[in-house]
C-alpha positions in Angstrom: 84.5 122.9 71.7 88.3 122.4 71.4 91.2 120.8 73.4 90.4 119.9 76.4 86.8 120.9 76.3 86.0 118.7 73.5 87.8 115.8 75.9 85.9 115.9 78.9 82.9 115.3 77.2 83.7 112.3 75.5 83.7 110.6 79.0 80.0 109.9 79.2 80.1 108.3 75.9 82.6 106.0 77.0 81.3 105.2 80.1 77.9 104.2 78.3 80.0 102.1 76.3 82.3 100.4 78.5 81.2 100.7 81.8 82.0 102.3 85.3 85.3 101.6 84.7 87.8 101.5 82.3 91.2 101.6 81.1 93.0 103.1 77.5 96.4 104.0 76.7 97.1 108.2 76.5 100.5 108.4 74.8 102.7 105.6 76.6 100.3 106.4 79.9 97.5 104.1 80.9 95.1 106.0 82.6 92.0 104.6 84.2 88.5 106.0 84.5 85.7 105.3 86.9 82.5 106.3 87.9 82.4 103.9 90.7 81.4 105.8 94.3 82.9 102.8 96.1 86.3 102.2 93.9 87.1 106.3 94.0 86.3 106.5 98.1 89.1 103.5 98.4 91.4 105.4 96.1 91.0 109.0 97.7 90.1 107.7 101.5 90.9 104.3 102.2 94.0 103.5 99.9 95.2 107.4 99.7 99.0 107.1 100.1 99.5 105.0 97.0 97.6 107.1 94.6 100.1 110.4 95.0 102.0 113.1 92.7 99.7 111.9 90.0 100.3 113.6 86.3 99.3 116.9 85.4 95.6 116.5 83.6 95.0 119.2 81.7 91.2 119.2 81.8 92.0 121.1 85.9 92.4 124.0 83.5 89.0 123.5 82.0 87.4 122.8 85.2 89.5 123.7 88.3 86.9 122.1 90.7 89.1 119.1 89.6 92.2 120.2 90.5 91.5 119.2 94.3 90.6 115.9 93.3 93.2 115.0 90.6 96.1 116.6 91.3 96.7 115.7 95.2 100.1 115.0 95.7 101.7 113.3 98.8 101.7 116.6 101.3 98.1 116.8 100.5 96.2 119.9 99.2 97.5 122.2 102.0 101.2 121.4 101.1 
């Protein structure tokens, strides 16, 4: 596997290693990961409107299933 691929599954690894959630640097971006049920409910139900117009993550391309649940900008999915 190449690109993007390759990426995604480098995820469990890191989660074995550090945890439901953690934090790195991509580039100048820090991005956090979690695997948390309770943190992502808060960040996609409870605290919605100050997670919006997130980056484009190319791994939606690999897997669009993720598309509705990354890219979600403020109008919403229907925008």
């Amino acid at each position: 596997q190449k690109g993007a691929e390759a990426l995604i599954n480098v995820y469990p690894d890191l989660v074995k290693k550090y945890g439901k959630t953690f934090g790195f640097y991509f580039g100048s971006s820090f991005d956090i990961v979690t695997t948390d049920p309770e943190i992502i409910k808060e960040v996609f139900i409870s605290k919605f409107s100050n997670f919006i117009d997130r980056r484009n993550v190319s791994i939606a391309m690999v897997y669009p299933t993720l598309d509705s649940l990354v890219q979600v900008d403020h109008i919403g999915t229907h925008g």
